[in-house]
C-alpha positions, 0 to 999 in steps of 0.5 A: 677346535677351541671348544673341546680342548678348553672342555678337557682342560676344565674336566682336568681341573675339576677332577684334580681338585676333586682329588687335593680336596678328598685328599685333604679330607682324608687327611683331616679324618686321619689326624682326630680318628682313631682308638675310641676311648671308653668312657670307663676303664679298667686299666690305661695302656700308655706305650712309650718308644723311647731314644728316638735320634737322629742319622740311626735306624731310622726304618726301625722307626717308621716300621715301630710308628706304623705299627701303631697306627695300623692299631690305632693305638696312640704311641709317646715317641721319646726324642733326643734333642741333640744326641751326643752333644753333636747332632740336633733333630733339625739338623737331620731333615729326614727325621725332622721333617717324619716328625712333622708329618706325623704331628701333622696327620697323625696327632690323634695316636703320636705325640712327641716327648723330651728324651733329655738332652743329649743323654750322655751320662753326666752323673753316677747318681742312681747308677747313672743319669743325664740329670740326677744330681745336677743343680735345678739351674743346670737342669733348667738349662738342659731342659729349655735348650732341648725343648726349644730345638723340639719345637722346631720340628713342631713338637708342642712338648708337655712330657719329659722321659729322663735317660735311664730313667733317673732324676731327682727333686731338682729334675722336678723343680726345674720342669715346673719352671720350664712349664712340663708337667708331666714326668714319666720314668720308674719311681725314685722310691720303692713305691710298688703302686702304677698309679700315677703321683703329684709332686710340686705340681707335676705329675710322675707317671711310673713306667712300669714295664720294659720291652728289656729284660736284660741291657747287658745282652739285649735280651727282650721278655718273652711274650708270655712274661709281659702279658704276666705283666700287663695282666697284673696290672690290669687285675689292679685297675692301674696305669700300664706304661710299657716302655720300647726303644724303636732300634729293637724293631728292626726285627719282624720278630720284635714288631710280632711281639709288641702286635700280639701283645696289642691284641692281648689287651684289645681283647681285654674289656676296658682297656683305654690306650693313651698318649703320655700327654694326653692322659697327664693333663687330663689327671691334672685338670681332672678330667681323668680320674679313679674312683673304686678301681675304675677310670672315669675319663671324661667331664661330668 
């Protein structure tokens, strides 16, 4: 009797540890596979989610990021350190632990960003703003404390989203100091270009299109507005920042508007789709460049 029952315990070991190990395979292929980038482009396609926090919505969350990686296309999530001045991420287990998962097995298509810190309005400069207006010291000190309860869900943060899309040369000055070199909101000036521009060492990267039409009423841009939009920027071989706010996809309708406009730009030839971070560093250190209207990416 000792015989096959020390059999069936041993088969039983081998085919669970079959299942950890393809498992764990699995996983790893999952974490560096996914859009292939080209190595010429016409256009880059950055999308950005925005006011990600926590204790609200969060399965508007999840349905957004799986949207994503169904695609396969690298999605920047902005993350509200402590939102309201009251509730950190670390402090919301669900979402830290989502997070950490994600950057886990999934790094290859989600990265995640600073949102400010706890994106109260604290100026009226350029209409309103968490950091405009502040001195370098303060925005120094906001943005170390909301990188540092970041990093402790693991998020390696080299890119800041600032509320509202407002800040000013101190906002700069300050995420030089604190070592984040990439910057994305809408241009202070009325500079019309996509591409994107050094100042101080860091990298402004224009958002160039909302999901929003209209905050008052929360009314989003038709499908055929945005791919008005895309394509523009496609004919001028610049950079396409689309901005989201993850709440909106609590709608199926929403989620099949940002699908449909996915399709629209795969079915485009040259079109490269990249994390915020990913794209940022590759222009600093040069490795992502334009040369005649065209995106080089990739070293020589």
């Amino acid at each position: 009797m000792g015989g096959p029952y020390w059999l069936l315990r041993d088969v039983l070991i081998l085919a669970v540890s079959i299942i950890i190990l393809s498992l764990l395979i699995f996983l790893l292929y999952t974490s560096y596979v996914g859009s292939e980038i080209p190595r010429k482009a016409k256009v880059i396609v950055i999308f950005r989610m925005d006011d990600i926090q926590p204790n609200w919505k969060f399965h508007a969350l999840r349905k957004g990021v799986d949207l994503f990686i169904e695609e396969k296309v690298p999605i920047t999530l902005g993350v509200i350190p402590n939102v309201g001045g009251k509730l950190k991420v670390s402090e919301d287990p669900p979402l830290s632990s989502y997070i950490r998962r994600l950057l886990l097995t999934k790094s290859n298509l989600v990265e995640v960003a600073l949102h400010g810190l706890t994106h109260d309005i604290r100026t009226h400069v350029s209409g309103k703003s968490e950091f405009a207006g502040l001195t370098s010291e303060e925005q120094f000190d906001m943005i170390v404390k909301g990188k540092k309860i970041l990093e402790e869900s693991d998020a390696e943060v080299r890119v800041f989203i600032p509320p509202f899309d407002t800040y000013d040369n101190n906002t700069i000055k300050a995420l030089s100091r604190a070592d984040i070199r990439i910057l994305s909101a809408r241009y202070m000036d009325e500079n019309e270009s996509t591409d994107p521009i050094i100042v101080d060492g860091v990298l402004l990267v224009h958002a160039s299109q909302s999901l929003v039409l209209n905050w008052s009423n929360m009314t989003l841009n038709s499908y055929d507005d945005l791919i008005r939009s895309f394509d523009d920027v496609y004919d001028k071989g610049g950079v396409f920042v689309f901005e989201m706010h993850y709440y909106h996809f609590n709608k199926q309708k929403n989620l099949r508007l940002v699908r449909n406009l996915i399709h629209h730009m795969k079915a485009k030839e040259g079109v490269a789709f990249m994390k915020l971070g990913e794209f940022g560093e590759g222009y600093l250190n040069g490795t992502i460049r334009k040369e005649s209207e065209i995106w080089i990416i990739g070293e020589d």
